[in-house]
C-alpha positions in Angstrom: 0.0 0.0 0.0 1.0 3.5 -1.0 1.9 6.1 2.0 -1.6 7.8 1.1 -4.3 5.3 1.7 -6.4 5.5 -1.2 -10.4 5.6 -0.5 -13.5 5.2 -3.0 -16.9 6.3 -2.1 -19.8 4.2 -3.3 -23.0 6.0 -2.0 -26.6 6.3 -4.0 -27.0 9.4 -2.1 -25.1 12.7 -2.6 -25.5 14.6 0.4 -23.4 11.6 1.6 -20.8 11.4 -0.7 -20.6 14.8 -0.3 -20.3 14.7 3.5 -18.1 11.8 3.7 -15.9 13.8 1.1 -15.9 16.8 3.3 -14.9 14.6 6.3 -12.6 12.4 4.7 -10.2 16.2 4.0 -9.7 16.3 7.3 -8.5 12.8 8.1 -4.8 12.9 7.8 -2.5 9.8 5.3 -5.5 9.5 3.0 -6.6 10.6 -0.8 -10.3 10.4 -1.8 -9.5 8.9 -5.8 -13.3 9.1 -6.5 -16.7 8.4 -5.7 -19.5 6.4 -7.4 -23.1 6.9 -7.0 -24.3 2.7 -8.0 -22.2 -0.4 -8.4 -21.7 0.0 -12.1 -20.0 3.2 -11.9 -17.9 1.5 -8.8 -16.4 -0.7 -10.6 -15.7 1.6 -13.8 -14.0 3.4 -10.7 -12.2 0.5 -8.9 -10.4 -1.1 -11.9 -9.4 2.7 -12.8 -7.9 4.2 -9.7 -7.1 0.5 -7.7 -8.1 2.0 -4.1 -6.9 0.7 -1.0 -10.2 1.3 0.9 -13.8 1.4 0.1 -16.6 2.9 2.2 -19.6 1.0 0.8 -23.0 1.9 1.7 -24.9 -1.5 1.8 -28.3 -0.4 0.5 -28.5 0.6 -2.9 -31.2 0.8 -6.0 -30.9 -1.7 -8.7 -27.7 -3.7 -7.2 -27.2 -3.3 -3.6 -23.4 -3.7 -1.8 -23.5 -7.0 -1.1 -24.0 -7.5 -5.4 -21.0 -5.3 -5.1 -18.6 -7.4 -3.1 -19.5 -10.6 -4.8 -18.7 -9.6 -8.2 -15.5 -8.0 -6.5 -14.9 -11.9 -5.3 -15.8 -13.1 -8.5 -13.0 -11.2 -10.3 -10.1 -11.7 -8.0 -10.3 -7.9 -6.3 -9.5 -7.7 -2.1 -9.9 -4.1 -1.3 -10.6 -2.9 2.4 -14.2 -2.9 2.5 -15.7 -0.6 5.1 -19.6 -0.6 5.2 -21.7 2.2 5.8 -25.4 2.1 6.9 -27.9 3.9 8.5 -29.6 1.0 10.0 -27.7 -0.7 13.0 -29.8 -4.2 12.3 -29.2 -4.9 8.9 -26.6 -7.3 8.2 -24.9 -6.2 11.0 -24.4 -9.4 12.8 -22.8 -11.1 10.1 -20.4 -8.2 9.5 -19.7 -7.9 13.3 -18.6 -11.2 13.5 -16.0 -10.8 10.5 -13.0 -8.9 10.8 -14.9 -6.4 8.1 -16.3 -3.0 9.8 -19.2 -0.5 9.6 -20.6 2.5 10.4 -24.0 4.2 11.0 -25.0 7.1 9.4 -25.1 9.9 10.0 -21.4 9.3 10.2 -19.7 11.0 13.0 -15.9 12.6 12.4 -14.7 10.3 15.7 -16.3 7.2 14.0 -15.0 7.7 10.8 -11.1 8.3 12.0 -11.6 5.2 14.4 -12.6 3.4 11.1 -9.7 4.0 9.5 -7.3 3.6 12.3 -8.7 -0.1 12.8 -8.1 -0.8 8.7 -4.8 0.7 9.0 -4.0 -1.7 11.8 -5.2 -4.5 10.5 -3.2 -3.8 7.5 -0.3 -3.4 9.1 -1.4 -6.9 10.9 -1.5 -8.5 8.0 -5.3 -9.6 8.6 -7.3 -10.3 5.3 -10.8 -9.4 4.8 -12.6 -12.5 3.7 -15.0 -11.6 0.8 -15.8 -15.4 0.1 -16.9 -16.3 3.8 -18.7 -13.0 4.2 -21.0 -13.7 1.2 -21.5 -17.1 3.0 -22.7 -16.3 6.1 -25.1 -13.7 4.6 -26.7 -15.7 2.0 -27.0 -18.3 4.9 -30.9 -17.8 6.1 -30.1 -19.7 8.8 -32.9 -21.4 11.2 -36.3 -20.5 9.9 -38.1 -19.7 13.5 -36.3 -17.8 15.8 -36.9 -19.2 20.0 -38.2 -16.7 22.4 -38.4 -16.7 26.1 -41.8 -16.9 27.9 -42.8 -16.8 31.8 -43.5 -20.4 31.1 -40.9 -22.0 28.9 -40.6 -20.6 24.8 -42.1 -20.1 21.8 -40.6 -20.2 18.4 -41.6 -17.7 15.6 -40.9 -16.9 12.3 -39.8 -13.5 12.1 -41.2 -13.3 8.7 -44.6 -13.1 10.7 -43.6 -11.3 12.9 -45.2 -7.4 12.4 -44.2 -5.1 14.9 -42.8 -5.4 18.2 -43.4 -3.2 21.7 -41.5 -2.8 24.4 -43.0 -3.5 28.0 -39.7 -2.2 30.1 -37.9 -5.7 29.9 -40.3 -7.9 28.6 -41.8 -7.3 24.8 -45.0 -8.0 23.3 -45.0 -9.2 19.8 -47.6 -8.1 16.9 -47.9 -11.6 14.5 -49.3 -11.3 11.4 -52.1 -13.6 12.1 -53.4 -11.6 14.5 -51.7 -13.7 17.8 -49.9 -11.2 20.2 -47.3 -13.4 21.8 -45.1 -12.3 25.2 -41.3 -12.5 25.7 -39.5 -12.2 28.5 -36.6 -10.8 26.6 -36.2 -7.2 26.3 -36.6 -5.4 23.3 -32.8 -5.4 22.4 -32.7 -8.7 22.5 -35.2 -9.5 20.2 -33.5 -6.7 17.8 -30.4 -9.0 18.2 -32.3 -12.2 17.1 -34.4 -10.8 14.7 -31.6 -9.8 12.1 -32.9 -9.6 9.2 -33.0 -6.2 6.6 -36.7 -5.8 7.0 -36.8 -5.0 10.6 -36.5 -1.0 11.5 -35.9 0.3 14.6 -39.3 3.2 14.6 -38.1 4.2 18.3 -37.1 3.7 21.7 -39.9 1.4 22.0 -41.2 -0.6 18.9 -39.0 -2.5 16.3 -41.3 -2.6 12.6 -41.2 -5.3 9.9 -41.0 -3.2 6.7 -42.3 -5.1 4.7 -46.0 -4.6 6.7 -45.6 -0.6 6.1 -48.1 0.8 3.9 -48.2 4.6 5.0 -45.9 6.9 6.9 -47.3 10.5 7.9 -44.6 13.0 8.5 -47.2 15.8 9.8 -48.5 13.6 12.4 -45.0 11.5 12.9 -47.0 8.7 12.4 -46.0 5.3 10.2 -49.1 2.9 9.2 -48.7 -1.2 9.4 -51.3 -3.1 7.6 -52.1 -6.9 8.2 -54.2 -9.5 7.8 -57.1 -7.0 6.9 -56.2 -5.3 10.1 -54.1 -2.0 10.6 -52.3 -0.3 13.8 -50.7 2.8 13.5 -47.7 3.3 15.3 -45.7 6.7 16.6 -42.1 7.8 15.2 -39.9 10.1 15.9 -38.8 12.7 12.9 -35.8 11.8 12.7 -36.2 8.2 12.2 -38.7 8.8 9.4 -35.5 10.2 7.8 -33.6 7.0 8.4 -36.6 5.2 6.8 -37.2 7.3 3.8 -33.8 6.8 3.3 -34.2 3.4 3.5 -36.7 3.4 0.2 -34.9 5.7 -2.0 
């Protein structure tokens, strides 16, 4: 590697290629050599300027980053991958337990230096970034229902079904599609944790949302609509996370 680590910015959104540029000025040892707004102009990018680093924002229109990183396995490439996201519970798990790293947006100066300190070390370390086994463990689907603490033993669920869920201070009450309201004796964390999949949103402090139930989302009222079974609930949001979710659907 160079003396100036070299960094490519794949981001559908502007304002935060534009920020992460703006940050990225500041951060001593390193050269921005472009930045991509899909996969197709990533890779126009990548075989151009041969970057050391890559911040990668994970969900993206048409071909998302994980399409990225397998056609980046598929052709022999191992830049540092460093993914960026504004959800905490997507794919997280399986990059946590890798030696890749991430972070949430909206990106913070001290999170973004830490970043690059940790790629630099493990650089330095010698320590490879494993495309081929991170592509495994997140097309792995893994167990289908997902156990669940109860006062009286468990209960296993698919989180597919599963449409909202509220806390109740450490316990949670889960909303199933069927129209069943099931309680856990796991806090609402917890059931985050288990529940990893890309459809689940955290809406706030106290209820985690499938996505794919969503049908309506009020920004006057701070107010995001969940439909069903021919049944509805309307749930409360705060403003700023209806950011995060629009961003989510652009």
């Amino acid at each position: 590697m160079n003396d100036l680590l070299k960094i490519l910015i794949v981001d559908d959104e502007p304002e935060a290629r534009e920020l992460l540029k703006y940050m990225l000025q500041e951060e001593p040892g390193v050269i921005l050599v472009g930045m991509a707004g899909n996969v197709d102009e990533a890779f126009e990018l990548l075989h151009k300027e041969r970057p050391d680093l890559i911040f990668l924002d994970i969900q993206m229109p048409d071909k998302d980053g994980f399409q990225f990183i397998e056609q980046i396995n598929l052709e022999g490439v191992s830049p540092g991958i460093i993914f960026v996201t504004a959800f905490e519970n997507y794919a997280i798990q399986a990059i946590r337990n890798s030696v890749f790293d991430y972070i949430l947006k909206p990106i913070h100066r001290e999170e973004l230096t830490s970043a690059i300190a940790r790629f630099k070390t493990r650089v330095k370390n010698s320590q490879q970034q494993d495309l081929t086994q991170l592509i495994e463990v997140l097309r792995d689907p893994g167990p289908g229902k997902v156990k669940l603490n109860t006062r009286s033993g468990y209960i296993l669920i698919n989180p597919v079904e599963v449409v909202y869920c509220k806390a109740d201070g450490n316990y949670t009450h889960i909303q199933m599609e069927n129209g069943n309201r099931e309680f856990t004796t796991q806090n609402l964390g917890t059931i985050e944790d288990l529940l990893k999949t890309g459809s689940f949103f955290r809406a706030s402090r106290s209820y985690l949302v499938n996505l794919q139930f969503l049908s309506r989302v009020d920004r006057k009222s701070c107010q995001c609509v969940l439909e069903f079974s021919g049944d509805s609930c309307s749930i409360k949001i705060p403003s700023q996370k209806i950011k995060l979710l629009e961003a989510s659907f652009s």
